[in-house]
C-alpha positions as CSV (number, residue, x, y, z in Angstrom):
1,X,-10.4,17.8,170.0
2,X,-12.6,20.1,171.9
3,X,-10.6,23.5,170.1
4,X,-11.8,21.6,166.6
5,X,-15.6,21.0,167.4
6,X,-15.1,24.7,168.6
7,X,-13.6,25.6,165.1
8,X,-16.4,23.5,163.3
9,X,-19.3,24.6,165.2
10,X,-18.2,28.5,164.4
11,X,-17.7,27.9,160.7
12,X,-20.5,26.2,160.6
13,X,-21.8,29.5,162.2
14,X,-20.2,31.9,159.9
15,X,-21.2,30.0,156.4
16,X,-25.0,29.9,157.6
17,X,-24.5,34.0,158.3
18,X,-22.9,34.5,154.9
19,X,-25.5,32.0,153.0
20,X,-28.2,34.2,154.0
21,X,-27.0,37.3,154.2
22,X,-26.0,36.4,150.5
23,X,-29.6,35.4,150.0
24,X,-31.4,38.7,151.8
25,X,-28.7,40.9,149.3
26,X,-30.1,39.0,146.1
27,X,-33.4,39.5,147.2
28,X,-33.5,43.4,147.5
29,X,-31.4,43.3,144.3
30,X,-34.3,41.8,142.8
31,X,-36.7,44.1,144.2
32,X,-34.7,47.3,143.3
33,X,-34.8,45.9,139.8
34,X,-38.2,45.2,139.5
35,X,-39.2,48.8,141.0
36,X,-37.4,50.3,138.3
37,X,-38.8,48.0,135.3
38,X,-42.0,49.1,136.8
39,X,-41.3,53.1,136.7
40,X,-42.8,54.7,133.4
41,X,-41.5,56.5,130.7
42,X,-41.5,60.6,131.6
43,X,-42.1,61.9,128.4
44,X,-41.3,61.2,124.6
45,X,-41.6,62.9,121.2
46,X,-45.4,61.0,120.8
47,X,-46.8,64.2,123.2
48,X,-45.4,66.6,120.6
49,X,-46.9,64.8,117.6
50,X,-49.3,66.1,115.7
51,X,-50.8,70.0,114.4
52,X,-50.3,73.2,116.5
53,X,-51.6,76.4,116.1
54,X,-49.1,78.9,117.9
55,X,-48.8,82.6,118.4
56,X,-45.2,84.2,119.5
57,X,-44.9,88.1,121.1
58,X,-43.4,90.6,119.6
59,X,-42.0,89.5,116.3
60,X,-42.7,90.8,113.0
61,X,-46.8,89.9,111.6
62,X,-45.4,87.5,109.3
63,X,-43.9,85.0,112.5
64,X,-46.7,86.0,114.9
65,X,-49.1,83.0,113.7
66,X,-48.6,79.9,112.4
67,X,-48.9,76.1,112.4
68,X,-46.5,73.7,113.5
69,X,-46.6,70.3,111.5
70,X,-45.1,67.5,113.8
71,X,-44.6,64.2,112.4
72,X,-42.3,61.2,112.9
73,X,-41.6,58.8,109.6
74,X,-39.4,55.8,109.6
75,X,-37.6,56.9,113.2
76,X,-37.2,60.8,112.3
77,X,-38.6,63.3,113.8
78,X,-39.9,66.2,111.2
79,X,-40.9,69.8,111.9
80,X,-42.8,71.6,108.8
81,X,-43.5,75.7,110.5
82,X,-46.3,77.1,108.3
83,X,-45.9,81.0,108.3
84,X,-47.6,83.5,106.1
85,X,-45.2,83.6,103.9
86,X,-45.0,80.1,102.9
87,X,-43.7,76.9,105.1
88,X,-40.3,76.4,106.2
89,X,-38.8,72.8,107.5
90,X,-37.1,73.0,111.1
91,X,-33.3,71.3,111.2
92,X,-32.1,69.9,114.3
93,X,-34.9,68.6,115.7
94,X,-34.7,66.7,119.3
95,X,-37.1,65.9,122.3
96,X,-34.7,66.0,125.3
97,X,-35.9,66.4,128.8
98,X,-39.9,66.8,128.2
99,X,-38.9,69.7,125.5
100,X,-38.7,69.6,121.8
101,X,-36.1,71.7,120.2
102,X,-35.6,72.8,116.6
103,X,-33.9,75.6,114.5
104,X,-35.5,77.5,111.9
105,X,-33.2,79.5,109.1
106,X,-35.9,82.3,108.6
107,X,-34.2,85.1,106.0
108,X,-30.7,84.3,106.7
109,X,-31.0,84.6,110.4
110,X,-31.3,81.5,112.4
111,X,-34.1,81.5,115.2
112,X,-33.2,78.3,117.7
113,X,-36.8,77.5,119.5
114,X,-37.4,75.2,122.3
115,X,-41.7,73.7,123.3
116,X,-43.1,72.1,125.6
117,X,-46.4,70.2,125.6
118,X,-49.2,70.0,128.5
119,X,-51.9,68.1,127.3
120,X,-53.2,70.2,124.3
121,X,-51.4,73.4,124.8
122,X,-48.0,74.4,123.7
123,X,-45.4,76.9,125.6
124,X,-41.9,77.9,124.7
125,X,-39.5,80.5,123.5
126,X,-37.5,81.4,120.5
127,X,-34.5,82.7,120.3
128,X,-32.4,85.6,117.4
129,X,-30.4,87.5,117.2
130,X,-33.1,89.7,117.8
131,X,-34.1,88.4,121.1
132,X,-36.5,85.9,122.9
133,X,-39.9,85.6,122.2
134,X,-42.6,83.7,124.1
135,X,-44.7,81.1,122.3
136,X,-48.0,79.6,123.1
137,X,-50.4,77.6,121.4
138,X,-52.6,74.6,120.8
139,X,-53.4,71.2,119.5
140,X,-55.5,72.0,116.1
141,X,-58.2,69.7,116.1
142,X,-60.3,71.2,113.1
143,X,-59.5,71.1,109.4
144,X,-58.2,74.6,107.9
């Protein structure tokens, strides 16, 4: 009798243990989840929406300046590049990891460019088979 109060006592021991150890695991569950829910979003194609005056180095007059037309219809993500020469729509465009990336057929040749945004102002590179150039720019605010 006294090896079965023994047997009771420590199960009675052992369930109270697991009952709350059970309970302190939910709880941080619960926590972890709600720190997360509570993290915001890095960065998404709205920062790149919009009208952007850039300049690239090094490339022929007619791709030195133009205006980058960023708009998103219907879920789709549209790039319009307005060069001297007349515009041109970018294909494979994508906003992965804070940069937007599109490819431009431009004469045959296909020049793969890749932007990021900081605030107003536009950086990047594109890329030929003629090299890399660097690209900078800017939000256009005014009418032209």
């Amino acid at each position: 009798m006294k090896n079965f109060k023994g047997i009771v006592k420590f199960g009675l021991v052992l369930c109270t243990m697991l009952l709350g150890h059970s309970s302190f695991a939910s709880q941080n569950v619960n926590q972890l989840a709600i720190e997360v829910n509570k993290s915001p979003t890095l960065f998404g194609d709205e920062n790149f929406l919009g009208n952007w005056k850039y300049s690239a180095e090094n490339v022929p007059y007619e791709y030195a300046r133009g205006i980058l037309f960023i708009s998103k219809k219907e879920g789709i993500l549209t790039v319009i590049v307005a060069l001297r020469g007349g515009e041109r729509k970018a294909q494979d465009v994508k906003v992965e990891e804070n940069t937007l990336t599109f490819v431009l057929n431009l004469e045959g040749q296909l020049v793969s460019v890749s932007i990021t945004t900081d605030g107003d102002k536009i950086s990047g590179k594109a890329s030929s088979e003629d090299g890399i150039f660097q690209l900078t720019g800017e939000r256009r605010l005014d009418p032209e």
